[in-house]
mmCIF file of the N, C-alpha and C atoms, coordinates in Angstrom:
data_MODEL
# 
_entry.id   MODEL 
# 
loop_
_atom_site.group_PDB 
_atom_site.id 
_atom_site.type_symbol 
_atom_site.label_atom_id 
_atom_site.label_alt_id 
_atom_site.label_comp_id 
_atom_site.label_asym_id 
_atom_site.label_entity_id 
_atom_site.label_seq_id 
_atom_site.pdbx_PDB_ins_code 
_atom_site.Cartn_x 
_atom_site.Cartn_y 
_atom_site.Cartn_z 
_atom_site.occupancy 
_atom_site.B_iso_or_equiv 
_atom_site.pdbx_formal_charge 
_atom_site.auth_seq_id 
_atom_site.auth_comp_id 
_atom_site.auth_asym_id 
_atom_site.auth_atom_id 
_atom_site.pdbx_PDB_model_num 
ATOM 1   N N  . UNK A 1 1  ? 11.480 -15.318 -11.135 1.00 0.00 ? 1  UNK A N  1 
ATOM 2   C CA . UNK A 1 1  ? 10.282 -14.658 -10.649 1.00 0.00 ? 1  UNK A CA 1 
ATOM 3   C C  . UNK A 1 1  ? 10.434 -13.157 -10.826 1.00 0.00 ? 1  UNK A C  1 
ATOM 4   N N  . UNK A 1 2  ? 9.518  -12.572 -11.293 1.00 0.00 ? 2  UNK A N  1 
ATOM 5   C CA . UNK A 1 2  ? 9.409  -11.334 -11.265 1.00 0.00 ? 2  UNK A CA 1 
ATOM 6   C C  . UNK A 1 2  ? 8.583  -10.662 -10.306 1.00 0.00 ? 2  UNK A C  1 
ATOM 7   N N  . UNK A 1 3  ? 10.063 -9.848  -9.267  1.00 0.00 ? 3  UNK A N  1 
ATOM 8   C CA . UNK A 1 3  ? 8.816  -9.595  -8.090  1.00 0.00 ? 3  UNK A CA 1 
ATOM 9   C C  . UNK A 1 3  ? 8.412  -8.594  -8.089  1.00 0.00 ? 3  UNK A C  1 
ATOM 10  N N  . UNK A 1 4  ? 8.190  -7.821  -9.325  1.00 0.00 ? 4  UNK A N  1 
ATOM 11  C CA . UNK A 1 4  ? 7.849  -5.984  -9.352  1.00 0.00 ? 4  UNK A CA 1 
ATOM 12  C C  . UNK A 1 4  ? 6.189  -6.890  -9.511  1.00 0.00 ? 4  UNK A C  1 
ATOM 13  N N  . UNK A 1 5  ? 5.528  -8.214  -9.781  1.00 0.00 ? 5  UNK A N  1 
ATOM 14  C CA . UNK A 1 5  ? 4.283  -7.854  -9.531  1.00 0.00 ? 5  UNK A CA 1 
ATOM 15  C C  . UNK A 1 5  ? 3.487  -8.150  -7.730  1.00 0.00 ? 5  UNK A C  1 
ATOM 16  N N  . UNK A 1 6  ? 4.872  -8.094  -7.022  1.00 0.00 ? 6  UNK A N  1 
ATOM 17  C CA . UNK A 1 6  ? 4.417  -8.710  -5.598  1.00 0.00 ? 6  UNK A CA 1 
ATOM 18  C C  . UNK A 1 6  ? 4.726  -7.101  -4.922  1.00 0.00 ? 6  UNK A C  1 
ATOM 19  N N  . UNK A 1 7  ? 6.144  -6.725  -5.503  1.00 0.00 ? 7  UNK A N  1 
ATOM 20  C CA . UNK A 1 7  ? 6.582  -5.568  -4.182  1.00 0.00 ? 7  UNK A CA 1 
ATOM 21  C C  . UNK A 1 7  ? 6.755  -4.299  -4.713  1.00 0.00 ? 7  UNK A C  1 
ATOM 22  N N  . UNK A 1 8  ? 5.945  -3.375  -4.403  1.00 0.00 ? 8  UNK A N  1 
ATOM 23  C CA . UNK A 1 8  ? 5.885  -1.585  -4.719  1.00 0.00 ? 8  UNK A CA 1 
ATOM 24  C C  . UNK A 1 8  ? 6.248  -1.102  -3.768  1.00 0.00 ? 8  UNK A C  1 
ATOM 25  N N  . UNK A 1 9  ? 6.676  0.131   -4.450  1.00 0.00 ? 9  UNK A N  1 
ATOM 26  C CA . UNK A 1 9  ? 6.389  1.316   -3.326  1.00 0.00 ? 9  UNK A CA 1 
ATOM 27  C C  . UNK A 1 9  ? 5.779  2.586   -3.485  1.00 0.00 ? 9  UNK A C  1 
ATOM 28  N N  . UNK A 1 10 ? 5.078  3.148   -2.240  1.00 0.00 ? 10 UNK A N  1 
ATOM 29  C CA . UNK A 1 10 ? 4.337  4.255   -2.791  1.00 0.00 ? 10 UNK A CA 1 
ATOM 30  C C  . UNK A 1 10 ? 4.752  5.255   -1.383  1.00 0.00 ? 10 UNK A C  1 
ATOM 31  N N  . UNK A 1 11 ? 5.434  6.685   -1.855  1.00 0.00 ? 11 UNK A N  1 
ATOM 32  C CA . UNK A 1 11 ? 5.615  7.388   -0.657  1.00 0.00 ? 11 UNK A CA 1 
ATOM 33  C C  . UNK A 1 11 ? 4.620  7.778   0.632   1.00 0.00 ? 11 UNK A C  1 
ATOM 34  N N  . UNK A 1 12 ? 3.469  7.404   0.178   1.00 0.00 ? 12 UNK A N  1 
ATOM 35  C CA . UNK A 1 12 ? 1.931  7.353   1.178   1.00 0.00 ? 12 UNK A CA 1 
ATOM 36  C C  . UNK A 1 12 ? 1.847  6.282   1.678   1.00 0.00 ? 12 UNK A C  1 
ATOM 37  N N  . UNK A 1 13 ? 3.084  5.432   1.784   1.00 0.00 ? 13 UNK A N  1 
ATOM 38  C CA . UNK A 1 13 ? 2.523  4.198   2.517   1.00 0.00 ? 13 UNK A CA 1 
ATOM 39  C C  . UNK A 1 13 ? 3.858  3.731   3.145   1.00 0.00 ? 13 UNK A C  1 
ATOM 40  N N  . UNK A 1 14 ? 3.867  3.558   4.437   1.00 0.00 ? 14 UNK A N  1 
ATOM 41  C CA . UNK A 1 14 ? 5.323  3.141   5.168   1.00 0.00 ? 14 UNK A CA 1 
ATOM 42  C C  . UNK A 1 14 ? 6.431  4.447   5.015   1.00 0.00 ? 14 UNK A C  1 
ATOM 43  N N  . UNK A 1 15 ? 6.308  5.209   4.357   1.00 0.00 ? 15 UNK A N  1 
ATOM 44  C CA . UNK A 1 15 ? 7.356  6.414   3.978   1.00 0.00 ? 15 UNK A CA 1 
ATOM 45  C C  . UNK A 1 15 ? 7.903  6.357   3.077   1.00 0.00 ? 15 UNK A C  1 
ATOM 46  N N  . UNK A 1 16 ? 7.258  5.066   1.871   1.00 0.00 ? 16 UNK A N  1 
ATOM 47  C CA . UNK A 1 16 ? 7.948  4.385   0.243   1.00 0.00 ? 16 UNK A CA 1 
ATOM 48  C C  . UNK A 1 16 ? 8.882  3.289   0.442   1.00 0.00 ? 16 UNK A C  1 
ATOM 49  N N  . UNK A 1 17 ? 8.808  2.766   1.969   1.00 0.00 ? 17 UNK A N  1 
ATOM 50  C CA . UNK A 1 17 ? 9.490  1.396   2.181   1.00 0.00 ? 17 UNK A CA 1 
ATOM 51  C C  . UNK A 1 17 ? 9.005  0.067   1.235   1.00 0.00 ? 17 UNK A C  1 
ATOM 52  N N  . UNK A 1 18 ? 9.736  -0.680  0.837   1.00 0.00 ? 18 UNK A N  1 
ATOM 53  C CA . UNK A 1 18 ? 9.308  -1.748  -0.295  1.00 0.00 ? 18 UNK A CA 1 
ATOM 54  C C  . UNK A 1 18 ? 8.347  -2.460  0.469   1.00 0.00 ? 18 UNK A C  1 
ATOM 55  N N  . UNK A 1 19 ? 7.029  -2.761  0.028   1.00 0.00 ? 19 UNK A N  1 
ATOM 56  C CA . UNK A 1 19 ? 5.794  -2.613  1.004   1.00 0.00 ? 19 UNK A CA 1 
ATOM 57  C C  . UNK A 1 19 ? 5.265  -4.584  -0.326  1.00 0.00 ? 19 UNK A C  1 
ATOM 58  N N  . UNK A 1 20 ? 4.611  -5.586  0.044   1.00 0.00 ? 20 UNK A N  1 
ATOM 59  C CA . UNK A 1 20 ? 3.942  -6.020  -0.707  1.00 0.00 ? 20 UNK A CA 1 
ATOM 60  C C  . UNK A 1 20 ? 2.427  -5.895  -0.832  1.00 0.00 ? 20 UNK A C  1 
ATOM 61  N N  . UNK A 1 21 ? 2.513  -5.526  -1.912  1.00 0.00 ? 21 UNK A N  1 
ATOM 62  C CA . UNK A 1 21 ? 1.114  -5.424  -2.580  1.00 0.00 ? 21 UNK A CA 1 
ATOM 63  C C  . UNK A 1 21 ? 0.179  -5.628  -2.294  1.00 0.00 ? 21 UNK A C  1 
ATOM 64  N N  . UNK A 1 22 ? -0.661 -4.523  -1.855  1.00 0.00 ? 22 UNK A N  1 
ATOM 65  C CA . UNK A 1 22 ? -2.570 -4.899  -1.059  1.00 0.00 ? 22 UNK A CA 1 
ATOM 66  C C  . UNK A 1 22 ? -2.129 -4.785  0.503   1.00 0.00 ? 22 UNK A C  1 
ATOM 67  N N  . UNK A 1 23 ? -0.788 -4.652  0.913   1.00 0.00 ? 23 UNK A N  1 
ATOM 68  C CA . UNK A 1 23 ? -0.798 -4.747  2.181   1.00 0.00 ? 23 UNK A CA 1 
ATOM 69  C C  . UNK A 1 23 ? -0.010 -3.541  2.807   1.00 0.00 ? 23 UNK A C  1 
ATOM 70  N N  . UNK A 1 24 ? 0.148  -3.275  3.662   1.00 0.00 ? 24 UNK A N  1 
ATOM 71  C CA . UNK A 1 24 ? 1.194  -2.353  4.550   1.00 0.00 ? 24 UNK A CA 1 
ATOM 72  C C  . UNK A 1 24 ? 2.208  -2.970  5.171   1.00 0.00 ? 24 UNK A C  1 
ATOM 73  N N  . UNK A 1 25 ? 2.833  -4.396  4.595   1.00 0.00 ? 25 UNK A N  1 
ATOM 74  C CA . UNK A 1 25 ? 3.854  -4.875  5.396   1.00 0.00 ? 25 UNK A CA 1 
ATOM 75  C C  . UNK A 1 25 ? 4.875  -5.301  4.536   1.00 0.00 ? 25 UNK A C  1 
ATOM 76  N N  . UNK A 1 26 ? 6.109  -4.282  5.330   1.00 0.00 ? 26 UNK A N  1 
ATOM 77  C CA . UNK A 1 26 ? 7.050  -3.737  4.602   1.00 0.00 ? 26 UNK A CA 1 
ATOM 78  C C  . UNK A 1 26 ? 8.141  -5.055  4.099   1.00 0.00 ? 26 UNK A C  1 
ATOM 79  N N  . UNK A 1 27 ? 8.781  -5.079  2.805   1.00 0.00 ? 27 UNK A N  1 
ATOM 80  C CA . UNK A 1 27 ? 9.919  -6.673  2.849   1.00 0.00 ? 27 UNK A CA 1 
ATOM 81  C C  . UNK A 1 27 ? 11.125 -6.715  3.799   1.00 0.00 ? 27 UNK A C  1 
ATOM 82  N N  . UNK A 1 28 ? 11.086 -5.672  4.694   1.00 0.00 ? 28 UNK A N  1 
ATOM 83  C CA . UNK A 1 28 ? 11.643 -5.668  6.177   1.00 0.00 ? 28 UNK A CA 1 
ATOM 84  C C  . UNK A 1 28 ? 11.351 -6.260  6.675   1.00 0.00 ? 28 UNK A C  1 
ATOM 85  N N  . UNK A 1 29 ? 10.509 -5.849  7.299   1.00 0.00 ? 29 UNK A N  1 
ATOM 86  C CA . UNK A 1 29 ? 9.276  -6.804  8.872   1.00 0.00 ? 29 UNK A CA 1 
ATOM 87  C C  . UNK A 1 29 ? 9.542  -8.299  8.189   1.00 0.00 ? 29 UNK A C  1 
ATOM 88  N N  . UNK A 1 30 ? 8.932  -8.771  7.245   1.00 0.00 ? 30 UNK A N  1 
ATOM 89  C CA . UNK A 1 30 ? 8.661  -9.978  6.398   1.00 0.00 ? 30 UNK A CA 1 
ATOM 90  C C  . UNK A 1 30 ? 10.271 -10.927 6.676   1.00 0.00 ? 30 UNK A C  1 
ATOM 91  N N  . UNK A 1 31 ? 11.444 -10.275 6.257   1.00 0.00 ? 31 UNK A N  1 
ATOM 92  C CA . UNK A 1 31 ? 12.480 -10.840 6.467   1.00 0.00 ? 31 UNK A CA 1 
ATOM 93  C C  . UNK A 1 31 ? 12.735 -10.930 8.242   1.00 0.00 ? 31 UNK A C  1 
ATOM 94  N N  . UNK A 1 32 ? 12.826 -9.737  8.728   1.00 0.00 ? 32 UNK A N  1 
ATOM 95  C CA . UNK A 1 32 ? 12.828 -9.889  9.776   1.00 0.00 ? 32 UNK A CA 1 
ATOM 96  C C  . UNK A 1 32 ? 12.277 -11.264 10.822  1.00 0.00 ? 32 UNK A C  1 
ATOM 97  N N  . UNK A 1 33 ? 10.648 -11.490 10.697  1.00 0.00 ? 33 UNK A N  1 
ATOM 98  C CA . UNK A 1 33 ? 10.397 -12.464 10.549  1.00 0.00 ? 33 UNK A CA 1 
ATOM 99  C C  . UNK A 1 33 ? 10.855 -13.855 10.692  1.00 0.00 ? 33 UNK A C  1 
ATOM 100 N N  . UNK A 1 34 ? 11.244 -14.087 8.972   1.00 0.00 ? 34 UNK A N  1 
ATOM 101 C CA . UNK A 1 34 ? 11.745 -15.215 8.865   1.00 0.00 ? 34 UNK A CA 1 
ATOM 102 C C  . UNK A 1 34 ? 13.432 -15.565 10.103  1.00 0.00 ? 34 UNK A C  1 
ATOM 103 N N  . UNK A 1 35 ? 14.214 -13.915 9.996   1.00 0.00 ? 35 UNK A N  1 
ATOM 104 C CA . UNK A 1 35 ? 15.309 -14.550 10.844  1.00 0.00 ? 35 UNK A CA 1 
ATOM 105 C C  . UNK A 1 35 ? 14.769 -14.507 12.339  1.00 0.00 ? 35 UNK A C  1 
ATOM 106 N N  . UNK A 1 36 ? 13.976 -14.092 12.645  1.00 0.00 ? 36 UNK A N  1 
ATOM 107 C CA . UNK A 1 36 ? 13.589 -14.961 14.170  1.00 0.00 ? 36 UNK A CA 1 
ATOM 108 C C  . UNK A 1 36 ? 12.951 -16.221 14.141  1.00 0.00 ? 36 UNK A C  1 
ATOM 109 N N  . UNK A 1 37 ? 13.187 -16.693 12.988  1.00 0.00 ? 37 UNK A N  1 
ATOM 110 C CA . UNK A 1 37 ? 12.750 -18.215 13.153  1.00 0.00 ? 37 UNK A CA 1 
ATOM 111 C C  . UNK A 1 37 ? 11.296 -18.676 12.915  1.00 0.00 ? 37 UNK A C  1 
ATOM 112 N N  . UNK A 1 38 ? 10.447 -17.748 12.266  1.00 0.00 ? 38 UNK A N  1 
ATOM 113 C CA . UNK A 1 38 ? 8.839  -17.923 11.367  1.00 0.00 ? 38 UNK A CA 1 
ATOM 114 C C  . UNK A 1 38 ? 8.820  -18.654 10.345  1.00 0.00 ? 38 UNK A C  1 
ATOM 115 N N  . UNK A 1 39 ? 8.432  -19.754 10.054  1.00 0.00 ? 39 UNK A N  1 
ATOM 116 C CA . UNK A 1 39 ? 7.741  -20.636 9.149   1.00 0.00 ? 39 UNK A CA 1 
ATOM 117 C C  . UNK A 1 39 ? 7.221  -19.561 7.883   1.00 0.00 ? 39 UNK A C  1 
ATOM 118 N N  . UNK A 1 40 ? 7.307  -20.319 6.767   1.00 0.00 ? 40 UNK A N  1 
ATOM 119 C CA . UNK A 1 40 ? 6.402  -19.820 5.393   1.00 0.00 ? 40 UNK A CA 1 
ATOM 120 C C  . UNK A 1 40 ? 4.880  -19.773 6.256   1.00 0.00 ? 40 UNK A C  1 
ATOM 121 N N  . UNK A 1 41 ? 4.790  -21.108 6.841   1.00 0.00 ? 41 UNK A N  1 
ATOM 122 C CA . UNK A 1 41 ? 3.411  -21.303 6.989   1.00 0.00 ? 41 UNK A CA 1 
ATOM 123 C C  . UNK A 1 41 ? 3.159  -20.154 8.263   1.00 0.00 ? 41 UNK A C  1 
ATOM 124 N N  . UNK A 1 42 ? 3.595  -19.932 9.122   1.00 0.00 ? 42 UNK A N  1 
ATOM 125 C CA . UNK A 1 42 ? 3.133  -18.745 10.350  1.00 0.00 ? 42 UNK A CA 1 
ATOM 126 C C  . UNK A 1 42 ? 3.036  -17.792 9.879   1.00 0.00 ? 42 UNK A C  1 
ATOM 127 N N  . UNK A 1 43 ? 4.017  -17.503 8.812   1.00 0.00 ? 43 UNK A N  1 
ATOM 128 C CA . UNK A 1 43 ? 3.593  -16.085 7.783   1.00 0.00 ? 43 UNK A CA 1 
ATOM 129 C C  . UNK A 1 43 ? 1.997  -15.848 7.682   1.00 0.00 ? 43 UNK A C  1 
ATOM 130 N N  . UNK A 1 44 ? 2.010  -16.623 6.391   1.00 0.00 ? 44 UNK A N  1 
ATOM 131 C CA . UNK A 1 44 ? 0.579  -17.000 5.889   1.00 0.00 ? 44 UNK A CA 1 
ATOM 132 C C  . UNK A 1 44 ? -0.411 -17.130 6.992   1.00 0.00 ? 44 UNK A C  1 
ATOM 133 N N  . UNK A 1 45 ? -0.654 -17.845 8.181   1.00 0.00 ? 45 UNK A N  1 
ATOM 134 C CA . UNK A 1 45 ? -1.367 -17.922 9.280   1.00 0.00 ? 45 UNK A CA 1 
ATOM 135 C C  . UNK A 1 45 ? -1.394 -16.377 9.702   1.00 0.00 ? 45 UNK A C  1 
ATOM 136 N N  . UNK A 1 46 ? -0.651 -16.228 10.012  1.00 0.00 ? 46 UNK A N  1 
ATOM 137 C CA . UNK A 1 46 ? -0.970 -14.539 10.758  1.00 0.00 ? 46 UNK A CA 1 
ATOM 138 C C  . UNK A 1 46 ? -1.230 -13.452 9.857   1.00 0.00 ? 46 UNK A C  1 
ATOM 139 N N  . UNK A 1 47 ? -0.676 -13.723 8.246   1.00 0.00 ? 47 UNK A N  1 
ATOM 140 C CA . UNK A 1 47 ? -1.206 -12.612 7.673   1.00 0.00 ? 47 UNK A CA 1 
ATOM 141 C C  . UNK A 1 47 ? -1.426 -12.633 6.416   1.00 0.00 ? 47 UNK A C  1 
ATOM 142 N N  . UNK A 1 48 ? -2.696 -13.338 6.263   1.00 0.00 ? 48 UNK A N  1 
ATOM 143 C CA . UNK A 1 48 ? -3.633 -14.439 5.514   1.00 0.00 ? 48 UNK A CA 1 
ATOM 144 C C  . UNK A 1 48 ? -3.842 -13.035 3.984   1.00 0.00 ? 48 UNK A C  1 
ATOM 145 N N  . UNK A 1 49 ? -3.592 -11.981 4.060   1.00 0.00 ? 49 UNK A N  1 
ATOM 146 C CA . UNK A 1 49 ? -3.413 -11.800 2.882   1.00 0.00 ? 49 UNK A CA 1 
ATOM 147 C C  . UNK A 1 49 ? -1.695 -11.895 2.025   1.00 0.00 ? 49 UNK A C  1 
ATOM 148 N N  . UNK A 1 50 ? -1.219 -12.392 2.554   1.00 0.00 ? 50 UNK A N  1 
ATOM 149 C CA . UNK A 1 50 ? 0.039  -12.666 1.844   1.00 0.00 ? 50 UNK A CA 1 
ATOM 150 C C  . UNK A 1 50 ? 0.204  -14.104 1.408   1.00 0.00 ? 50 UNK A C  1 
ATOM 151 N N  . UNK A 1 51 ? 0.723  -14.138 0.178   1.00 0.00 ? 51 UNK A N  1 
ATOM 152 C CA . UNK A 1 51 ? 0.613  -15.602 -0.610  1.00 0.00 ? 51 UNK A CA 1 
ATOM 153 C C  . UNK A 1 51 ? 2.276  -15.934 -0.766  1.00 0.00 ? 51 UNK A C  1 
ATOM 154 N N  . UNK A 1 52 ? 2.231  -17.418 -0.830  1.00 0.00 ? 52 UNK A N  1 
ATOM 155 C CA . UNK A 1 52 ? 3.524  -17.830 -1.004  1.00 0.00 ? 52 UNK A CA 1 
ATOM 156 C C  . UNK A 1 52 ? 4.186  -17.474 -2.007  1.00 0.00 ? 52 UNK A C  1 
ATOM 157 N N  . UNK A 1 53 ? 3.710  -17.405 -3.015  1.00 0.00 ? 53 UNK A N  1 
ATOM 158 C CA . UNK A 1 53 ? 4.326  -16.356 -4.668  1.00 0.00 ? 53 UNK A CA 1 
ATOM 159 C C  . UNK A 1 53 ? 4.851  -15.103 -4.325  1.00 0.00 ? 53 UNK A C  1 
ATOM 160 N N  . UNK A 1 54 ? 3.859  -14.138 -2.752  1.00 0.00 ? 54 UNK A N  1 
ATOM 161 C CA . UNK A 1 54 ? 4.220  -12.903 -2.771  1.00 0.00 ? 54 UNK A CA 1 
ATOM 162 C C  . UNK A 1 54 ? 5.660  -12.887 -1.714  1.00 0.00 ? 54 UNK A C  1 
ATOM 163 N N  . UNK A 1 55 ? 5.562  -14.308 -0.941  1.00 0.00 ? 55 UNK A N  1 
ATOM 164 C CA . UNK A 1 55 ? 6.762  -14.067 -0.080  1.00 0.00 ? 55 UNK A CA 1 
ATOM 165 C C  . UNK A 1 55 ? 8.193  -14.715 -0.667  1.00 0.00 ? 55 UNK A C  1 
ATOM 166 N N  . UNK A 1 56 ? 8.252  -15.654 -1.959  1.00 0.00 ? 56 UNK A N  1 
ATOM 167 C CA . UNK A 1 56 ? 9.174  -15.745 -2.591  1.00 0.00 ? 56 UNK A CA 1 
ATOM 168 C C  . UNK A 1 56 ? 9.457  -14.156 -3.671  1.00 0.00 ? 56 UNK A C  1 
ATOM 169 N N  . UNK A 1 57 ? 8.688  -13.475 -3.560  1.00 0.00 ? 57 UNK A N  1 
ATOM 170 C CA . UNK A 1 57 ? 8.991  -12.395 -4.054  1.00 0.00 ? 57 UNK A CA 1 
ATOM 171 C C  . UNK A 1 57 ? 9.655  -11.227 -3.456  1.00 0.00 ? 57 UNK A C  1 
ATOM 172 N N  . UNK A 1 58 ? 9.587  -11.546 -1.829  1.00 0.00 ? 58 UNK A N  1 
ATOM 173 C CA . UNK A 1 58 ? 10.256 -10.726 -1.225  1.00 0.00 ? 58 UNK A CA 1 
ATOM 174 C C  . UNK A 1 58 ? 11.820 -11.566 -1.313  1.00 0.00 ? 58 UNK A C  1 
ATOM 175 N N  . UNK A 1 59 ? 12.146 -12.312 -1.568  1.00 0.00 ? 59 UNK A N  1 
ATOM 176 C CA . UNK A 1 59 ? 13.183 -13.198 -1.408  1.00 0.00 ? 59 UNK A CA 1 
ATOM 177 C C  . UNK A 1 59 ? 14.605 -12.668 -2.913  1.00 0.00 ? 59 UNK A C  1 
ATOM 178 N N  . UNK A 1 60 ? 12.953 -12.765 -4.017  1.00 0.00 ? 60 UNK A N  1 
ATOM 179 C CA . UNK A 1 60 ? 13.544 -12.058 -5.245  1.00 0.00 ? 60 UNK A CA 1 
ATOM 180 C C  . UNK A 1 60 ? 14.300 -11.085 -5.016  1.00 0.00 ? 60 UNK A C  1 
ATOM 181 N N  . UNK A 1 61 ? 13.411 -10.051 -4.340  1.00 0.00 ? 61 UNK A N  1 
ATOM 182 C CA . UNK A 1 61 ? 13.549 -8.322  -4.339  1.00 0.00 ? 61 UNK A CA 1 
ATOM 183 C C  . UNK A 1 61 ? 14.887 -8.403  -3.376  1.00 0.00 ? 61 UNK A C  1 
ATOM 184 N N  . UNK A 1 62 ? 14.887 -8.900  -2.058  1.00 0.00 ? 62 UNK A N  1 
ATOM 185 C CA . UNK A 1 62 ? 16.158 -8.502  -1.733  1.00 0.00 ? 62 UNK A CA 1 
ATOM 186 C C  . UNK A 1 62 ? 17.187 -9.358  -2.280  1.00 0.00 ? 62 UNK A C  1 
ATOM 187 N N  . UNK A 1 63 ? 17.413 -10.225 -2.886  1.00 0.00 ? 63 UNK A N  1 
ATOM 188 C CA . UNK A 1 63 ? 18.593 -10.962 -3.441  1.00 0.00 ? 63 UNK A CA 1 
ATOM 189 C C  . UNK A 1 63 ? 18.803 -9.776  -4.633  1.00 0.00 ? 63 UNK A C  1 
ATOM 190 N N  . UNK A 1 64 ? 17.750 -9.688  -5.384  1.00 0.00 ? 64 UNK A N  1 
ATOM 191 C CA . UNK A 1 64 ? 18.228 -8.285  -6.605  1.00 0.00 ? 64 UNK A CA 1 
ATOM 192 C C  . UNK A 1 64 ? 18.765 -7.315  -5.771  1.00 0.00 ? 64 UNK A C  1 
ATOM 193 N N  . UNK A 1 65 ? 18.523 -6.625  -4.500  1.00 0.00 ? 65 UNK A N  1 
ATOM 194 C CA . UNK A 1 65 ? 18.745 -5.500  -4.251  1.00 0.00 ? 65 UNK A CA 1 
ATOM 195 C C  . UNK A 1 65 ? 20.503 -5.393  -3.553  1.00 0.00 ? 65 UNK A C  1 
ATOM 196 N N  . UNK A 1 66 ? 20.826 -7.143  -3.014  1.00 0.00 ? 66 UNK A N  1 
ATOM 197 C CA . UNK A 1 66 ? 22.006 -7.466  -2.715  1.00 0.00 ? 66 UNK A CA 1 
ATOM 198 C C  . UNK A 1 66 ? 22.903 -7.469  -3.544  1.00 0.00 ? 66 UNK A C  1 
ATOM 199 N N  . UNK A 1 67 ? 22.460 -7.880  -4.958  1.00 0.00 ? 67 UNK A N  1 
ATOM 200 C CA . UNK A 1 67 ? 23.590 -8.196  -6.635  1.00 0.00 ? 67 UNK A CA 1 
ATOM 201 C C  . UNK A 1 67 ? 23.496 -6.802  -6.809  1.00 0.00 ? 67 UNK A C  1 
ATOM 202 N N  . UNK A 1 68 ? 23.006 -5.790  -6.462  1.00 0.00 ? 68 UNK A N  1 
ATOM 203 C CA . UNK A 1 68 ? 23.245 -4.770  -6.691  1.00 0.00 ? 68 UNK A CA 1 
ATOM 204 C C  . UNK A 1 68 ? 23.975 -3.972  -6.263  1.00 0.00 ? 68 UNK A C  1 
ATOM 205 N N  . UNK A 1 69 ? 24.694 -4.166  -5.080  1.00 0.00 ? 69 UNK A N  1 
ATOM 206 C CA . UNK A 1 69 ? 24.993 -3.382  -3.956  1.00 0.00 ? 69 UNK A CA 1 
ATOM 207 C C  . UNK A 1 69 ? 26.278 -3.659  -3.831  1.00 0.00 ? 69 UNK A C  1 
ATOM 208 N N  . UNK A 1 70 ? 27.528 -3.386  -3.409  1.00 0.00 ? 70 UNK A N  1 
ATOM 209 C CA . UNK A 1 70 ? 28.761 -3.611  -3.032  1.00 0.00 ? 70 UNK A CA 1 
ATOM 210 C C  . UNK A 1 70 ? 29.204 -4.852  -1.874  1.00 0.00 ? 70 UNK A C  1 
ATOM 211 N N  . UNK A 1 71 ? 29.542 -5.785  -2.556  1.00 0.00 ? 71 UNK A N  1 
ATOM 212 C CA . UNK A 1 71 ? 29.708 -6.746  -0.816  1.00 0.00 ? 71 UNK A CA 1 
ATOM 213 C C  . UNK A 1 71 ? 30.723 -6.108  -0.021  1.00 0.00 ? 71 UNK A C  1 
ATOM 214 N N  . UNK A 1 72 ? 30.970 -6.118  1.515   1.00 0.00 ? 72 UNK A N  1 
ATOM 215 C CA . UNK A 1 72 ? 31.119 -5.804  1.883   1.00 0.00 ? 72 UNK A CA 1 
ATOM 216 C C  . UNK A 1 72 ? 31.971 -7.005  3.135   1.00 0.00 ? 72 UNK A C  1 
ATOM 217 N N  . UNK A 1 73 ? 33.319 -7.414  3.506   1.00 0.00 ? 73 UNK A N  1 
ATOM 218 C CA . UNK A 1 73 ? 33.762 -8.315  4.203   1.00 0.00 ? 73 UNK A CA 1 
ATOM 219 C C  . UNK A 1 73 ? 33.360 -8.162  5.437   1.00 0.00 ? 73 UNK A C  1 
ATOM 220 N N  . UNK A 1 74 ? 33.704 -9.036  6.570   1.00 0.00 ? 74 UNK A N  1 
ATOM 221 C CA . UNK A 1 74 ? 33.222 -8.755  7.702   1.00 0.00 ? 74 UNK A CA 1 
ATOM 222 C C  . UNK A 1 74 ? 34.723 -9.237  8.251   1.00 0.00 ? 74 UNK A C  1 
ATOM 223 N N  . UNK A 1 75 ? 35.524 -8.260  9.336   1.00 0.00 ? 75 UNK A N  1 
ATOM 224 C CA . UNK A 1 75 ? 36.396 -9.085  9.709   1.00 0.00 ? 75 UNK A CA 1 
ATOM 225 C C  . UNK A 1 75 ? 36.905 -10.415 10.367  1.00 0.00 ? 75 UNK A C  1 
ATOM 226 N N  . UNK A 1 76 ? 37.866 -11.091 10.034  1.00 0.00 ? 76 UNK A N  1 
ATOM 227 C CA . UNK A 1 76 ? 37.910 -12.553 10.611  1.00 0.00 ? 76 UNK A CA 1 
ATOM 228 C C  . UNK A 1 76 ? 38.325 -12.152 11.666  1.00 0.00 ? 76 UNK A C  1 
ATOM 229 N N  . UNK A 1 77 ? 38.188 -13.025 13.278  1.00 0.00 ? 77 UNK A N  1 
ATOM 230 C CA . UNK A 1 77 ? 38.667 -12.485 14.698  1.00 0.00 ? 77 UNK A CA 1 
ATOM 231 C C  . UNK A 1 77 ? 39.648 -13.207 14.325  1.00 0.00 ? 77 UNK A C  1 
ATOM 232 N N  . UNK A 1 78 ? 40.324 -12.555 14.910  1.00 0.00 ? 78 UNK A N  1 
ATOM 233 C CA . UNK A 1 78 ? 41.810 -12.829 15.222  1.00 0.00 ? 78 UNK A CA 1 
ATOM 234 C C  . UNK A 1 78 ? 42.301 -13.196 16.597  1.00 0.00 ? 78 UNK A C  1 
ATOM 235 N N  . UNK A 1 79 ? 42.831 -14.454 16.233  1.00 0.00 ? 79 UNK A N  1 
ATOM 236 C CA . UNK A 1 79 ? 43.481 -15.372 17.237  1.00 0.00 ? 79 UNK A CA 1 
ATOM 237 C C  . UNK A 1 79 ? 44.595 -14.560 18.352  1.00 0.00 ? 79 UNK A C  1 
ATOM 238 N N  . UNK A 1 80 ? 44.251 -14.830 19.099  1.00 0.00 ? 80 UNK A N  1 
ATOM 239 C CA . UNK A 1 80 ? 45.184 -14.266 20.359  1.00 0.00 ? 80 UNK A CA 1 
ATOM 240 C C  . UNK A 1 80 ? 45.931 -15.160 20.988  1.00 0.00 ? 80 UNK A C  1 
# 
């Protein structure tokens, strides 16, 4: 999927946060979202201009923006 036709940014809108297209809602909020536990479908219900193409596109954009980026470990706890 190519999600440069779902997610822009424009510095007049959010402050140039990766915003999808036609809308003001940033692929933050959108993820955010999903990890409190929102359905594809509650998406779409509450914000009936976003399409399932545009929210697998937010999915695109941050997985590209992760292969891009340095991983980073998290430490293992250690047994006491």
């Amino acid at each position: 999927m190519d999600w440069r036709q779902y997610i822009h940014s424009d510095p007049e809108i959010l402050v140039g946060k990766p915003i999808i297209k036609g809308t003001r809602l940033a692929v933050g909020f959108i993820l955010d979202l999903f990890s409190e536990g929102w359905t594809q479908e509650q998406i779409i219900e509450n914000y009936p201009t976003i399409t399932k193409d545009a929210l697998q596109a937010v999915f695109a954009f941050a997985s590209e923006c992760l292969r891009d980026e340095t991983v980073y470990t998290m430490p293992s706890k250690v047994a006491q």
